[in-house]
TIPALO-513278 format. One record per residue: x, y, z of N, C-alpha, C in turn; residue in three letters. Coordinates in steps of 0.2 Angstrom, whole numbers, plus 5000, padded with zeros to 4 digits. Example, Ala and Ser with C-alpha at 12.3 -4.5 7.8 and 13.67 -1.06 7.14 Angstrom:
506649725039506249785039506649845039ALA;506449895035506849955036506450005039SER;
//
This chain:
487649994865487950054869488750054867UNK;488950114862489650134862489950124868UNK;490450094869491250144873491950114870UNK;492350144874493050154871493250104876UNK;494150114876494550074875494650104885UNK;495350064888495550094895495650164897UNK;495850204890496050264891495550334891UNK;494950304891494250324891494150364896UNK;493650394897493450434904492950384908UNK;492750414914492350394919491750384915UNK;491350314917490850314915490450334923UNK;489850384919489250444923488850414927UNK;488650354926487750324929488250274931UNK;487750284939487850224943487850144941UNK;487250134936487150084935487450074929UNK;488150014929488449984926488249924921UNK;488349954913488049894909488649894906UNK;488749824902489349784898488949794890UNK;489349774885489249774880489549724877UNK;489249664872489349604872489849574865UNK;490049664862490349644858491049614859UNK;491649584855492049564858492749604859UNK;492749674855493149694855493149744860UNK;492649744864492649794870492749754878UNK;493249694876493249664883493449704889UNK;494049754888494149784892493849844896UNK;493149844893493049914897492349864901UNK;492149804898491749734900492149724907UNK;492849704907493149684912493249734919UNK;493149794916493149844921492249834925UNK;491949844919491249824923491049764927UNK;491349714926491249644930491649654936UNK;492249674936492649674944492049754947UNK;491749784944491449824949490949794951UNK;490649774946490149734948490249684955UNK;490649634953491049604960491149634966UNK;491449704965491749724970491149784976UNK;490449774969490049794975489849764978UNK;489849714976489249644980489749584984UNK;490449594985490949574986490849474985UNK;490249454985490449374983489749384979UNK;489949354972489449354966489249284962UNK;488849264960488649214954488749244950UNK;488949204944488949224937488549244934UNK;487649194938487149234934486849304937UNK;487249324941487049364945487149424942UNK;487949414939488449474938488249474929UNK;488049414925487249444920486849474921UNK;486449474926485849504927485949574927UNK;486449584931486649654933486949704930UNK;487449674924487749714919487449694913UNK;486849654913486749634904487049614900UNK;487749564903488149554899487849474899UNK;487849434892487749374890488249324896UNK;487749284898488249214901488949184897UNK;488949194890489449174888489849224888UNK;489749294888490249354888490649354896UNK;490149344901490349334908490649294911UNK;490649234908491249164909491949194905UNK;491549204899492449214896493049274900UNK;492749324901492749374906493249344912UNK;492549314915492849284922493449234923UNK;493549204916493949144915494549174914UNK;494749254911495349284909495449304918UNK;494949324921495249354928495449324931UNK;495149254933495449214937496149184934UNK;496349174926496949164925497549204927UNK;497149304928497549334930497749334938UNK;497349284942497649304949496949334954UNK;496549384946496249444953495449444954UNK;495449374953494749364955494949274959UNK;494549254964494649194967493849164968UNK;493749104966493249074967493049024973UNK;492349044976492149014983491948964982UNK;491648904988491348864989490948854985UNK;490748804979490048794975489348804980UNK;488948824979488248804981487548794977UNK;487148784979486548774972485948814975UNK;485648834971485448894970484748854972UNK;484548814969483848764972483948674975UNK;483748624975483748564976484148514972UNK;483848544966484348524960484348564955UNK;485048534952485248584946486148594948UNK;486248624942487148634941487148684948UNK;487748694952488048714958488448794954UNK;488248814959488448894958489248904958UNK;489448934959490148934960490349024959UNK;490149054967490349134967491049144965UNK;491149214964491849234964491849294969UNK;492449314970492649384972493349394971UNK;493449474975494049514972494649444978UNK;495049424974495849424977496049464979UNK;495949484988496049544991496949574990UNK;497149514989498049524988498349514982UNK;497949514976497949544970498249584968UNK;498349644971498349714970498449744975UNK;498949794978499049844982499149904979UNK;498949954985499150044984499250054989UNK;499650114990499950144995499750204994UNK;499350235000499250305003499450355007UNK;499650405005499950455010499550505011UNK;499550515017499250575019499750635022UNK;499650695018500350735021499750795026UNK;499850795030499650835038500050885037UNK;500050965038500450985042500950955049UNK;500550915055500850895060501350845059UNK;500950795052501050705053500950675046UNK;501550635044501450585040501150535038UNK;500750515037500550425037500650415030UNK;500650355029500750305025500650255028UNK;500250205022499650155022499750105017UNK;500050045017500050005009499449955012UNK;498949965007498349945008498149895002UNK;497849855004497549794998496949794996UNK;496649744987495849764985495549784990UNK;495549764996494949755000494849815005UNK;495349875006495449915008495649915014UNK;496049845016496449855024496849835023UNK;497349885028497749935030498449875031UNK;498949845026499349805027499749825032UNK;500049875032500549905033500349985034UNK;500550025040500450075043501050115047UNK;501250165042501950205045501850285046UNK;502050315051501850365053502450435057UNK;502650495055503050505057502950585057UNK;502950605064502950665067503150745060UNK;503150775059503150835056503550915058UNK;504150905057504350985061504151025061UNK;503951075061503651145060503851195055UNK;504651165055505051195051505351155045UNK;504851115044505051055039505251095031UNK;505851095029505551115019505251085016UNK;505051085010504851045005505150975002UNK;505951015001506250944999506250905004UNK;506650915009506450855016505650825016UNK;505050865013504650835012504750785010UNK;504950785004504750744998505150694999UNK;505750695001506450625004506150595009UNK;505850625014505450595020504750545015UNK;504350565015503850515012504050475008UNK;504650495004504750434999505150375003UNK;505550405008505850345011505450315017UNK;504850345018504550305023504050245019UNK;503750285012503350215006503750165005UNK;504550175005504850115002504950075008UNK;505050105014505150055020504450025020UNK;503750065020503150005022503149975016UNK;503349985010502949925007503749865007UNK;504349865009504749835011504549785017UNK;504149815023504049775029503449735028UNK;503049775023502449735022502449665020UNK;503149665015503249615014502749575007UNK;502249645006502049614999502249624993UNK;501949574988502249594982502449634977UNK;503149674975503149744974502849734965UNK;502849674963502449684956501549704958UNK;501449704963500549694964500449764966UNK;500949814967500949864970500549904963UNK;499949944961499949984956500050064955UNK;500150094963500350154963500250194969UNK;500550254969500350294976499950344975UNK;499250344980498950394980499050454984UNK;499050524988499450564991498850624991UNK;498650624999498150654999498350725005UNK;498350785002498550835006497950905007UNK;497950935010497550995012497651035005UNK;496951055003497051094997497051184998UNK;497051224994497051204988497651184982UNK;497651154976498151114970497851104965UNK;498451114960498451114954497951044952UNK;497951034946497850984943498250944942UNK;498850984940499550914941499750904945UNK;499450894953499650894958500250944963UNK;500050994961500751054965500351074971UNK;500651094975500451134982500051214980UNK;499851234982499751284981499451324988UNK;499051344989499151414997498851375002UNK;499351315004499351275009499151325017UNK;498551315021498551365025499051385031UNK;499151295031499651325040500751285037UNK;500851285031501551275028501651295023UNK;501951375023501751425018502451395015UNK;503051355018503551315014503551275008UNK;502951245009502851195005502451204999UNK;502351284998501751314992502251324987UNK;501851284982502051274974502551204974UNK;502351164977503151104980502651064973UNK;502851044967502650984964502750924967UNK;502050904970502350834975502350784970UNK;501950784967501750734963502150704957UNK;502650764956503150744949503850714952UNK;504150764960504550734962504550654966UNK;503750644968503650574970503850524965UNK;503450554959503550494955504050474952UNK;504650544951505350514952505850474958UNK;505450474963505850434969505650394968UNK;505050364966504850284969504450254963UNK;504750274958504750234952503850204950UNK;503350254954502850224952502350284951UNK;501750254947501350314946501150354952UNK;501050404953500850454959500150504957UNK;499650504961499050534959499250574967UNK;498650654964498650674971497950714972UNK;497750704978496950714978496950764984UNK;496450824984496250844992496050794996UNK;496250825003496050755008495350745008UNK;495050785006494250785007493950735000UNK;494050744995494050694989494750634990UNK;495050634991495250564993494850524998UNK;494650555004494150525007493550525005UNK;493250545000492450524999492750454993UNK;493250464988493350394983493350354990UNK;494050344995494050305000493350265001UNK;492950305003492350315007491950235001UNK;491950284996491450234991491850164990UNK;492550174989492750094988492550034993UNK;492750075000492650025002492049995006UNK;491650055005490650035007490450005002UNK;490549994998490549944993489649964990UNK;489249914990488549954991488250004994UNK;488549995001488350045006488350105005UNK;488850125000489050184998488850204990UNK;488750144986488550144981487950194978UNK;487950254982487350324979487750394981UNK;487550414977487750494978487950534987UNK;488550544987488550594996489050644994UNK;489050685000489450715002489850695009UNK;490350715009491050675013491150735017UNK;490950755022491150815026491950785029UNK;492450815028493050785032493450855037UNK;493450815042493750875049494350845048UNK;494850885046495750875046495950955048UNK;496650965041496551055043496051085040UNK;495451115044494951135041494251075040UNK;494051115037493451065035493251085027UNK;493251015024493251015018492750955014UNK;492550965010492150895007492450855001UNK;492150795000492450774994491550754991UNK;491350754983490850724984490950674976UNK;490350624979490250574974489550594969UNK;489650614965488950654962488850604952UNK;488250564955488150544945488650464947UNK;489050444954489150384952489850394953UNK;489850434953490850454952490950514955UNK;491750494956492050554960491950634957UNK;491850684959491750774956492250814959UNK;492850824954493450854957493150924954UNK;492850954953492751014948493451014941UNK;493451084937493851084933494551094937UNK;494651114941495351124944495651074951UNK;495051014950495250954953495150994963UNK;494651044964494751084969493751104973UNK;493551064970492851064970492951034980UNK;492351054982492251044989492651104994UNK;492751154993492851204998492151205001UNK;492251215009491851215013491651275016UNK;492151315020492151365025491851415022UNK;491751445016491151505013490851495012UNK;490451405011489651395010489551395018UNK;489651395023489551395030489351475033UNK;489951515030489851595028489151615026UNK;489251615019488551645015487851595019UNK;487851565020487351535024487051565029UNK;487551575032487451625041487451665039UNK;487551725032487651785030488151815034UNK;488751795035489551815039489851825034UNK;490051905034490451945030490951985031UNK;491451965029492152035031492052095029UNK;492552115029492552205027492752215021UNK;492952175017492952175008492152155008UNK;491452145011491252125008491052055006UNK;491452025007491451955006491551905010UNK;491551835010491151785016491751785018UNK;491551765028492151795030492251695034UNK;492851695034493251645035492951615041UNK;492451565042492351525049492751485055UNK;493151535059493451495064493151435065UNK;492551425065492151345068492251295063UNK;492351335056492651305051493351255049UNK;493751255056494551275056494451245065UNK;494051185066494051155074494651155075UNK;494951125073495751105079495951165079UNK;496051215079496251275079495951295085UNK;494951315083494751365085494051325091UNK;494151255093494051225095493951245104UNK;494651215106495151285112494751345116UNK;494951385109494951455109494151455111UNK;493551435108492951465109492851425116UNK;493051355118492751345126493351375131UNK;493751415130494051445133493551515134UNK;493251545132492851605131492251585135UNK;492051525134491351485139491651465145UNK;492151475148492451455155492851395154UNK;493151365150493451295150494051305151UNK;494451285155495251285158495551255156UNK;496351245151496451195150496951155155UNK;496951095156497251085164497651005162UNK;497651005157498250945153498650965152UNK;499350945156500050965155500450925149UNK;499950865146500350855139500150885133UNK;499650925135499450975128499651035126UNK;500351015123500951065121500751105114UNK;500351065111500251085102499651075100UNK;499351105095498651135094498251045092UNK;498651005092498150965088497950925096UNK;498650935101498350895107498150945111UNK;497950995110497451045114496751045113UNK;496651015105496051015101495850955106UNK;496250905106496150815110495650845116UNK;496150865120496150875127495550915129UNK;495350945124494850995123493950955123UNK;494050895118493550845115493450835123UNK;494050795125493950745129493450775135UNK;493650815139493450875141492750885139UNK;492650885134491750885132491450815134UNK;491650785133491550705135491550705141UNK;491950725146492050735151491550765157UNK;491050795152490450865153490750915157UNK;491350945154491451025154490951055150UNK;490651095155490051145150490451185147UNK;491051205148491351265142491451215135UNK;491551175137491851115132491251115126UNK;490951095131490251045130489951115123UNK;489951165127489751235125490051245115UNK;490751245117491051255110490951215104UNK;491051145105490651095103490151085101UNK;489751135104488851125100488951175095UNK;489451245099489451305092489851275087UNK;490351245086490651235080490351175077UNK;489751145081489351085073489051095074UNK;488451165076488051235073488251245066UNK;488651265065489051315060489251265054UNK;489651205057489551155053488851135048UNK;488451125052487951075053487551155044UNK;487751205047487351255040487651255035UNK;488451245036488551235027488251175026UNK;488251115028488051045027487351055023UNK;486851115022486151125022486351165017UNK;486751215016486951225009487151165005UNK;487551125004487751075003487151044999UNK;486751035002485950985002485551014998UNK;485551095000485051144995485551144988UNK;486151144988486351144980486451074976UNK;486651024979486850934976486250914978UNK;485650924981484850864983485350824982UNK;485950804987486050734990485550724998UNK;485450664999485450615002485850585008UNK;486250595008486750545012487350615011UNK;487550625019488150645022488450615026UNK;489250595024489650565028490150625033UNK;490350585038490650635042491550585044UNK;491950635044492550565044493150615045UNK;493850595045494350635046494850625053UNK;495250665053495750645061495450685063UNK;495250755064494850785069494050745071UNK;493850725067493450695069493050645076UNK;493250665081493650625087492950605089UNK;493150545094492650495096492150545100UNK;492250575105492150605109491550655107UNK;491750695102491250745098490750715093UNK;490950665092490550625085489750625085UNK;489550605092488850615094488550685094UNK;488850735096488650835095488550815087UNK;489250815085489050835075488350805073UNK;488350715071488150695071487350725071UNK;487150735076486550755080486350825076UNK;486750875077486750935076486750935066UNK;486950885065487150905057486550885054UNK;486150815058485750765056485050835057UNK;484850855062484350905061484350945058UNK;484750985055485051045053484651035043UNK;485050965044484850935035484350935034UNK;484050905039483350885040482750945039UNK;482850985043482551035044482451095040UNK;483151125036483151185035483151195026UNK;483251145023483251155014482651175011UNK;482851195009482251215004481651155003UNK;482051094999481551044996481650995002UNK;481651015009481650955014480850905012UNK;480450935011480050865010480050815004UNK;480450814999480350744997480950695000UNK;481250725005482050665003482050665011UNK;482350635015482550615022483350625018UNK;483850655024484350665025484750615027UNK;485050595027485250505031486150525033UNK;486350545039487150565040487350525045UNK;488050505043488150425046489050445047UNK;489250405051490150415053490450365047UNK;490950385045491450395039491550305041UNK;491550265039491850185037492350185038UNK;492950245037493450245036493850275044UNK;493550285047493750345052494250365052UNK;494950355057495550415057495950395052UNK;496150355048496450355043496150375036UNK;495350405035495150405029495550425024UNK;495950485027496350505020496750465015UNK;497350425021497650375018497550305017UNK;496950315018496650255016496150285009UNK;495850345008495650355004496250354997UNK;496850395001497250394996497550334991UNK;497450284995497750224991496950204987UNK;496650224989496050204985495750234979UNK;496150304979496250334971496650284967UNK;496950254971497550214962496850144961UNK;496550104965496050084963495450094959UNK;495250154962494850184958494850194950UNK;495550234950495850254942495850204939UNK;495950144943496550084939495650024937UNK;495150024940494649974940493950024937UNK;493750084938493150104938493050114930UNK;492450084930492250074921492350144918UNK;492350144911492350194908492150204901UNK;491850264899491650274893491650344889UNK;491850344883491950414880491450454882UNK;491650524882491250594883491150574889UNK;491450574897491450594902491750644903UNK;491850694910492350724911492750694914UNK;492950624919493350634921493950564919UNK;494550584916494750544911495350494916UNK;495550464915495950404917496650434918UNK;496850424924497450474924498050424925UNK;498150364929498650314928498750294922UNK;499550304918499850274914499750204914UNK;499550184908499450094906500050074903UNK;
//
């Protein structure tokens, strides 16, 4: 099996194999911490059998990682009555940090999160409405350097920030027709970040920062092909296709709101698919149980996100306007989800995000899960299988930090499309 060197792209198939020559340890090396980190405590005969890499190529391997720090070995055990004692390894969860931003129209978060995907350190701060750009970009940088200052980890162990914001965006990470901060369109967050904070900066749509999220840290669970429905601004997807993350060519793949359209057959007056209020919940959430009878009668719901709250709660509550709205916007959902299904024959749909709310999780869920089931073309060979996000309200910024792991660990091999974007 040919491959290349760190600078290589994504390797395509799920199933990870090493190659036993010597000059390819590094893309070996990358295979064996995957290998690890799906199975999270491993034997060394194990982590042979699974990559076909020779017991001697898998000791040498394991002996360089452990010297580096970022592997740690468990408890010996023995595998039968007699015979040499096993002696597992796994990831040193504190080997390696990343920090996640999620930039919200409302709200900030920032997350320095370790291998293991929790959440060290957590910093969060409100959003004015009339915020610029640059205050953007002063603001997130000085709240990264305070969390990974309080966290108190080590800043050599840190390897980058990932920065996950509402699309659509370039490939070099610039803003572009952000829907509710027409301010911050064209803001290069990506270049001015990485001049403030001295470290590399990836930037992802929330919806694909949340689907890599998603897979890092389901570890197996996640280890097959989905699609990552995310409720934030809007709803959007991120998806894992062939084993690895699928940003299309413009890093912008997973728009959802016109596969939900064309589905329904809903069209404006160009003609063309017409934009799903149900598509756009915290918004239009309110608005339709207000049309079914729903009163809003919460004096702390001053702003659309805590209307949208107050709203959920309310259907929980068994408000039948509520209750009402609720089933139409994960109707409408629940159809692009079947688009979705009719064009990738995935399997597995996750559902995640801040809108997301505990309250409504049961209506999607339910609604999305028959819908899959039901309505695809090739519904009889596959069972659809739709599960809540591992990640829940933090997915983004958790997912975010999980782009520099991903970049930084995920095997690779020449002629892929998706090529390695943190500086070595």
């Amino acid at each position: 099996m040919a491959t290349s060197d760190r600078d290589s792209a994504v390797l395509d198939e799920p199933a990870r194999s090493g190659a036993n020559q010597y000059d390819l340890g590094s893309f070996n090396e990358a295979v064996i911490i995957e290998t690890i980190r799906l199975a999270g405590i491993i034997s060394r005969t194990e982590i042979s059998r699974r990559t076909g890499l020779t017991q001697q190529s898998v000791s040498r391997i394991l002996r360089i990682l452990l010297q580096q720090g970022l592997l740690v070995e468990e408890a010996q055990e023995r595998a039968e009555r007699l015979g040499k004692p096993r002696t597992p390894v796994r990831l040193r969860s504190n080997a390696a940090h990343a920090v996640g931003i999620h930039v919200d129209p409302e709200l900030l978060t920032v997350a320095v999160v370790d291998l293991d995907g929790t959440i060290v350190r957590r910093e969060t701060v409100d959003l004015a409405a009339d915020l610029d750009a640059q205050r953007l970009v002063d603001l997130a940088a000085a709240t990264v350097t305070a969390a990974v200052s309080i966290s108190q980890v080590d800043q050599a162990s840190v390897l980058g920030v990932g920065v996950a914001v509402p699309g659509p965006i370039n490939a070099d990470g610039t803003l572009l027709d952000l829907p509710l901060q027409p301010a911050w369109r064209g803001l290069k967050i990506r270049h001015l970040l990485q001049e403030k904070l001295n470290h590399p900066v990836l930037v992802e749509k929330d919806g694909t920062a949340a689907a890599i999220g998603e897979r890092w840290i389901g570890r197996s669970a996640r280890a097959r092909d989905f699609a990552y429905l995310y409720l934030g601004t809007g709803v959007g997807t991120g998806l894992i296709l062939n084993g690895s993350i699928y940003r299309g060519g413009t890093a912008n793949a997973g728009e959802f709101g016109q596969l939900a359209a064309l589905r329904m057959g809903e069209w404006d007056a160009t003609k063309g698919p017409r934009m799903m209020a149900e598509c756009n919940p915290t918004a239009s959430l309110p608005v339709i149980a207000e049309s079914f009878g729903y009163v809003q009668t919460d004096p702390t719901a001053t702003d659309e996100a805590k209307r949208y709250k107050a709203a959920c709660r309310a259907a929980a509550d068994g408000d039948k306007g509520a209750q009402q709205a609720v089933s139409q916007v994960a109707r409408v959902i629940a159809q692009g989800a079947v688009g979705l299904v009719d064009l990738l024959d995935i399997d597995l749909i996750v559902l995640g995000g801040p809108a997301f709310e505990p309250e409504i999780a049961g209506t999607l869920l339910t609604e999305i899960d028959q819908a899959v089931n039901s309505f695809p073309i090739a519904r009889g060979p596959r069972t659809v299988v739709v599960e809540e996000s591992m990640l829940k309200a933090d997915a983004a910024a958790v997912g975010a930090a999980s782009t520099i792991f991903h970049d930084a660990f995920t095997p690779r091999v020449g002629g892929s499309s998706q090529a390695r974007r943190l500086p070595k």
